[in-house]
Backbone as a chain_set.jsonl record, in Angstrom:
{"seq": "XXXXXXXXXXXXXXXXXXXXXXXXXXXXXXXXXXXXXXXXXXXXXXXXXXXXXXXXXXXXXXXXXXXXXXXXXXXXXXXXXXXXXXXXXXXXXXXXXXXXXXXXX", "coords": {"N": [[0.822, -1.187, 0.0], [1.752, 1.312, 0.6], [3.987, 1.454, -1.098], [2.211, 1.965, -2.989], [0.728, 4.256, -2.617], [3.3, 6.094, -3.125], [3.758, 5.512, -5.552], [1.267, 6.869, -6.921], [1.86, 9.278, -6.455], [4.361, 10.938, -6.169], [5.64, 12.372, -4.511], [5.302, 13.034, -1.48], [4.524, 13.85, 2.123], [5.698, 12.32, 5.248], [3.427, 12.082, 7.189], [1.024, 13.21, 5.095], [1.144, 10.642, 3.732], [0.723, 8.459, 5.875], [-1.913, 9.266, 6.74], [-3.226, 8.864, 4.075], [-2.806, 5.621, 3.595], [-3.799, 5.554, 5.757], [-2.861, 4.4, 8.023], [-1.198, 4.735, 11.55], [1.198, 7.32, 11.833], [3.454, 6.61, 13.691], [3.272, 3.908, 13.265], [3.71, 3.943, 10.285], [6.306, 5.013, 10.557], [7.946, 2.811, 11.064], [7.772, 0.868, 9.566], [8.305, 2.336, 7.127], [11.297, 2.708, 8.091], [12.046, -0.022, 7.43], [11.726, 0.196, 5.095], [13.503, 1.738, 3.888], [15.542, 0.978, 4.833], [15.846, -1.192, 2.903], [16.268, -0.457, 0.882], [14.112, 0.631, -0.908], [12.968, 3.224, -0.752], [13.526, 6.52, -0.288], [14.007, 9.142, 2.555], [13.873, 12.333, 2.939], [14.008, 15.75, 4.742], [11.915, 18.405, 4.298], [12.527, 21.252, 2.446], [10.683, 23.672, 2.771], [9.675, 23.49, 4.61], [11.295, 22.432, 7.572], [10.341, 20.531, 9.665], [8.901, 19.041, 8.33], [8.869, 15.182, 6.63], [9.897, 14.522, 3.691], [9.064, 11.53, 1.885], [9.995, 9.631, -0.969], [9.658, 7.332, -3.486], [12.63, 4.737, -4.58], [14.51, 3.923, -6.986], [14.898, 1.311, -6.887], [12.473, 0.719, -5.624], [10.344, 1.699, -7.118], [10.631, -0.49, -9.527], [10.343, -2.667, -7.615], [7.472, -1.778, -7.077], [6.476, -2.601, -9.665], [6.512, -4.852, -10.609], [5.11, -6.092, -8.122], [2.312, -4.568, -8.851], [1.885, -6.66, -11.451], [1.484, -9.056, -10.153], [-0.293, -8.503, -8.314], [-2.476, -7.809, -10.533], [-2.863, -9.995, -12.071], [-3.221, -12.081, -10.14], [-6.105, -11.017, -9.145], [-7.041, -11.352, -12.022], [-7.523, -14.075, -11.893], [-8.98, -14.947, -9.602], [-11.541, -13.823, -10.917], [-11.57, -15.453, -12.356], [-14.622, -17.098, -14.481], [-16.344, -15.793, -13.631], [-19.759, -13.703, -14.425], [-20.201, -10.79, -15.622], [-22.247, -9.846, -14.595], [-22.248, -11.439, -12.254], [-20.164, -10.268, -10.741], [-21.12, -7.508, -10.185], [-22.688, -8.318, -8.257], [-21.212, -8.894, -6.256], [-19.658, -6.74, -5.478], [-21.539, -5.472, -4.712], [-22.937, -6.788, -2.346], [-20.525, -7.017, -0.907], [-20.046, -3.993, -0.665], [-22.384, -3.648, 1.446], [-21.212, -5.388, 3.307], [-19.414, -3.392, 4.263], [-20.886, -1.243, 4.9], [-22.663, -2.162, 7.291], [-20.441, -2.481, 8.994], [-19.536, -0.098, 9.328], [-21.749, 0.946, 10.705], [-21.015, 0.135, 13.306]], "CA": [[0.0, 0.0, 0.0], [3.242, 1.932, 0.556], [4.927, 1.618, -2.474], [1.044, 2.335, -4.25], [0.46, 5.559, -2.049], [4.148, 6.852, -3.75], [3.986, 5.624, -6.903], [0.295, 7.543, -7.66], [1.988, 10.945, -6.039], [5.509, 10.676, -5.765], [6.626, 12.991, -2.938], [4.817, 12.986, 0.046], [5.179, 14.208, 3.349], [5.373, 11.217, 5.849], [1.569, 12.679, 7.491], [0.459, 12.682, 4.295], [1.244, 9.179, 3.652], [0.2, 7.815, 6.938], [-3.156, 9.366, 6.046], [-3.068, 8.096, 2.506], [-2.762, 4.588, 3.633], [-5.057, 4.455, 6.772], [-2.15, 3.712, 9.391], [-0.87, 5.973, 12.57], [2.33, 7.791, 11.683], [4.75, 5.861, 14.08], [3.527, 2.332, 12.586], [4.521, 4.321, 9.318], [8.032, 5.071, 10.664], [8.443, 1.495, 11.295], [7.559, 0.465, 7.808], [9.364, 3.509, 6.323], [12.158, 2.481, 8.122], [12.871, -1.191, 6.904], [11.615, 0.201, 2.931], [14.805, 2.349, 3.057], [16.816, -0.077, 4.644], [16.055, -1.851, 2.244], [16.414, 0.995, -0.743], [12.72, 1.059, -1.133], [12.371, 4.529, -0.425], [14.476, 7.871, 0.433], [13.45, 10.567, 2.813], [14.41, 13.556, 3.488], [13.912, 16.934, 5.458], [11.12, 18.968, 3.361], [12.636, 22.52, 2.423], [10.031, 25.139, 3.709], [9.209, 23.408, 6.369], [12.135, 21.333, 8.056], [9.383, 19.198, 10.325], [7.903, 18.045, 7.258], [9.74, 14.61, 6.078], [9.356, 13.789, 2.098], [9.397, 10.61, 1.354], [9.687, 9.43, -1.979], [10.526, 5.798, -4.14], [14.114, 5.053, -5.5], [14.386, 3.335, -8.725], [14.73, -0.311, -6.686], [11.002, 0.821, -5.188], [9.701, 1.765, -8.498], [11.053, -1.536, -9.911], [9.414, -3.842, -7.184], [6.342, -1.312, -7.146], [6.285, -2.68, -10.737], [6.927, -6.534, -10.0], [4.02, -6.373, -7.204], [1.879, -4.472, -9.576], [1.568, -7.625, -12.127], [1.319, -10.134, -9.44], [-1.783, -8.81, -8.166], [-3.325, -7.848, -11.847], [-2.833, -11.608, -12.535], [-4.254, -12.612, -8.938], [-7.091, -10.315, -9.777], [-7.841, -12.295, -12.95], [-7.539, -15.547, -11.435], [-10.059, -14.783, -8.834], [-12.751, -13.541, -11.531], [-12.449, -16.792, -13.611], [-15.791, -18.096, -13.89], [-17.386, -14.478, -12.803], [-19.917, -13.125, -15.061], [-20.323, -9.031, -15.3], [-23.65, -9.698, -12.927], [-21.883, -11.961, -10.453], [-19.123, -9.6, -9.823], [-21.551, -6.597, -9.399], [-23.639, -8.975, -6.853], [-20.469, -9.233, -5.218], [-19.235, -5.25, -5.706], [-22.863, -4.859, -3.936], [-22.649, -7.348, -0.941], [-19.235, -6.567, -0.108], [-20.512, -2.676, 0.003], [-23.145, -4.186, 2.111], [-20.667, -5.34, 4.233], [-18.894, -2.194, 4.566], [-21.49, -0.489, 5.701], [-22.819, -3.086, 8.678], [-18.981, -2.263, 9.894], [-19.172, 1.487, 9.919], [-22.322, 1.227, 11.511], [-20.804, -0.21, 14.706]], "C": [[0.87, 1.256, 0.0], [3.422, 2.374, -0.716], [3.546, 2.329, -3.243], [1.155, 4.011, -4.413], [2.398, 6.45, -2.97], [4.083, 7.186, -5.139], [2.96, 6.62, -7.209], [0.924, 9.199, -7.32], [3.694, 10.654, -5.888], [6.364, 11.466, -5.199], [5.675, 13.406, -2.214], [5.084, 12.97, 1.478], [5.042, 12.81, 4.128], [3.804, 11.032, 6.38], [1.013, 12.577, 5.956], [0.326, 11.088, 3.524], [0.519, 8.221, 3.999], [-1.685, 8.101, 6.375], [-3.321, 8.768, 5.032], [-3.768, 6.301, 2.638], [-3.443, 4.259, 4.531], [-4.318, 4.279, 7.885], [-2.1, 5.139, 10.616], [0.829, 5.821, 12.257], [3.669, 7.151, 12.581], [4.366, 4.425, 13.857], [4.249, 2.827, 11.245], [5.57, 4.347, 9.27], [8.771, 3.755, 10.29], [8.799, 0.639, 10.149], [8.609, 1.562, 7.043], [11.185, 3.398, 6.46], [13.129, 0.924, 7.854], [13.075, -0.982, 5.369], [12.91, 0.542, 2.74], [16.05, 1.543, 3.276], [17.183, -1.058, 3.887], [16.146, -1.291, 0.184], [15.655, 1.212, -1.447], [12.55, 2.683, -1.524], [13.68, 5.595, -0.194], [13.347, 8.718, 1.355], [14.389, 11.31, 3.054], [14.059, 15.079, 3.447], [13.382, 18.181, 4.0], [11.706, 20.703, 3.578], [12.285, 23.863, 3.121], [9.767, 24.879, 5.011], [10.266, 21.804, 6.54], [11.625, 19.923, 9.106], [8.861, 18.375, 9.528], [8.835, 16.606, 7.167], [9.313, 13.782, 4.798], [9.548, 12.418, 1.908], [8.935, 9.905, -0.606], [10.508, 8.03, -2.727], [12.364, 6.21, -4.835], [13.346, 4.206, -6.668], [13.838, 1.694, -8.317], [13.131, -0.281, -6.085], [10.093, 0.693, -6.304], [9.541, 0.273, -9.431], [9.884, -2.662, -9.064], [7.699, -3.539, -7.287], [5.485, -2.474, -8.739], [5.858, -4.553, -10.997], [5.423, -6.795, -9.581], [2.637, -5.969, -8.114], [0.948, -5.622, -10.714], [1.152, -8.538, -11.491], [-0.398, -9.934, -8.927], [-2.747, -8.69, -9.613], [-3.426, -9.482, -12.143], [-3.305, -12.754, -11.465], [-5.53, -12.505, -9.061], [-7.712, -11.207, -10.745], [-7.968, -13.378, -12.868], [-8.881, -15.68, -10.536], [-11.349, -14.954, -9.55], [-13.133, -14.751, -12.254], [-13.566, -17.209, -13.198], [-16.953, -16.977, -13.7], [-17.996, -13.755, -13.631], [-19.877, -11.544, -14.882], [-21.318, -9.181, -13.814], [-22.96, -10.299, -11.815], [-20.484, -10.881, -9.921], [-19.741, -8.245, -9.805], [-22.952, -7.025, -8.334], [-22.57, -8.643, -5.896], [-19.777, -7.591, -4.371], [-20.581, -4.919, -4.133], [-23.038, -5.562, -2.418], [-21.492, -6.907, -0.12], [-19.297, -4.882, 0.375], [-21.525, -3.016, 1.078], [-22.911, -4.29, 3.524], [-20.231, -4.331, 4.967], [-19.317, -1.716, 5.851], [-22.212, -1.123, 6.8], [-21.54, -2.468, 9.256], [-19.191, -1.358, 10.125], [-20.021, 1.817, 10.76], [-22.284, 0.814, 12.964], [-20.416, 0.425, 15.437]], "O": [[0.528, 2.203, -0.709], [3.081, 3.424, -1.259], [3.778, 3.213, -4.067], [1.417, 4.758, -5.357], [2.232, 7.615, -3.331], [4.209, 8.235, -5.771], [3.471, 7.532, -7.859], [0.461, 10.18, -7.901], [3.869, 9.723, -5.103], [7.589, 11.386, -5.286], [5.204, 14.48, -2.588], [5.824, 12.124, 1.981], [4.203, 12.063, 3.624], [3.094, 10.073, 6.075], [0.448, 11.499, 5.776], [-0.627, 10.67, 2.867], [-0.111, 7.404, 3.327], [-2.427, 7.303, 5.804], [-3.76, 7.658, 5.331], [-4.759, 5.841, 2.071], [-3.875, 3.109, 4.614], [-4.964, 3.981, 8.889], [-2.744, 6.187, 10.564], [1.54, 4.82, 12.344], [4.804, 7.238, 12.112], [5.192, 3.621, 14.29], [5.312, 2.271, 10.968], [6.176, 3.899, 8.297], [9.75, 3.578, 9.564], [9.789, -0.048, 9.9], [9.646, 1.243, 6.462], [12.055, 3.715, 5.649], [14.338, 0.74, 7.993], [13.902, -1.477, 4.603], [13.589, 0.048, 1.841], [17.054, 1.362, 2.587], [18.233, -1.7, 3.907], [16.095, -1.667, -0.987], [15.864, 1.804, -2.506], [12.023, 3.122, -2.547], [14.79, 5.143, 0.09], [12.176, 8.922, 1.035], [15.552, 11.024, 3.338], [13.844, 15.652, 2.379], [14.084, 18.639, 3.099], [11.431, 21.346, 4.591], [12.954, 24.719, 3.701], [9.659, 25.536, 6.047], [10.162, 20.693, 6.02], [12.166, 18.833, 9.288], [8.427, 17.251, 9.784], [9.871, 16.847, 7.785], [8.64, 12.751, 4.771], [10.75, 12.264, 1.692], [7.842, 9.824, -1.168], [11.697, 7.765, -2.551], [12.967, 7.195, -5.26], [12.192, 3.977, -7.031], [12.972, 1.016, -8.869], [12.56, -1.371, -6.109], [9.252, -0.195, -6.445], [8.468, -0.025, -9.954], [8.942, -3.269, -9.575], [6.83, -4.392, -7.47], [4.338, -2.92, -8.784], [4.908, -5.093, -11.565], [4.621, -7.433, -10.263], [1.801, -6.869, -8.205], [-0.273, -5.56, -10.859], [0.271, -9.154, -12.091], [-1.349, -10.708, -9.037], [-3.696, -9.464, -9.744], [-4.53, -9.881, -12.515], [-3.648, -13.908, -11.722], [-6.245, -13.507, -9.11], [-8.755, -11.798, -10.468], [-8.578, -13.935, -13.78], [-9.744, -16.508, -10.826], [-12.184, -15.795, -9.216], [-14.234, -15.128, -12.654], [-13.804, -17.614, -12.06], [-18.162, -17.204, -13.635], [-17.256, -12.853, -14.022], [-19.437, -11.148, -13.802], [-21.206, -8.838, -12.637], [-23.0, -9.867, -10.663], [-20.005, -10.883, -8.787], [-18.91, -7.458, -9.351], [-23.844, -6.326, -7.852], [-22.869, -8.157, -4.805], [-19.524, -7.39, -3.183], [-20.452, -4.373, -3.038], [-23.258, -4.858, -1.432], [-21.505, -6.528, 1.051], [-18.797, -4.472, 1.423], [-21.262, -2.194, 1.956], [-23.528, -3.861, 4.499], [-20.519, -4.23, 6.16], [-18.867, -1.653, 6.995], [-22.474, -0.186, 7.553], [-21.804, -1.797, 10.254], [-19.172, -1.2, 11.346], [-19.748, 2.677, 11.596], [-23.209, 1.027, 13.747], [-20.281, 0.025, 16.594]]}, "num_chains": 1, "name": "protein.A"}
């Protein structure tokens, strides 16, 4: 969700991120901090405002972004085999269904 939230915007403050993706900003760190250890990602210290911190993909992020990308498109179509247009907007419609039972708790 990481790598998605960069690739569609590709510099983002860490807060904007965290938002982005739904988490709380020090599970983000945590994650932010194995992507780069692992050369996922760069940050660094946003210009106008030195509290900010940008984070944005390297090339090896972009690359796996790209990898992960296909894997689910091809999960995705594996799933549907079998699924006409109507049964996958029965399912579009139950699973909203669901949703909303959850939010109403």
């Amino acid at each position: 969700m990481i790598l998605n939230a960069l690739k569609s915007e590709s510099r983002r403050t860490q807060l904007e991120l965290a938002r982005a993706v739904g988490i709380e900003g020090p599970t983000l760190t945590r994650h932010l901090d194995g992507m780069e250890q692992a050369g996922l990602v760069r940050r660094q210290r946003s210009t106008p405002d030195r509290r900010a911190v940008q984070v944005e993909l390297t090339r090896k992020g972009n690359t796996l972004h790209g990898r992960l990308l296909k894997a689910v498109i091809s999960f995705n179509q594996q799933l549907r085999t079998g699924l006409t247009s109507e049964d996958e907007q029965t399912l579009r419609t139950l699973l909203h269904q669901l949703e909303t039972n959850v939010d109403q708790q």
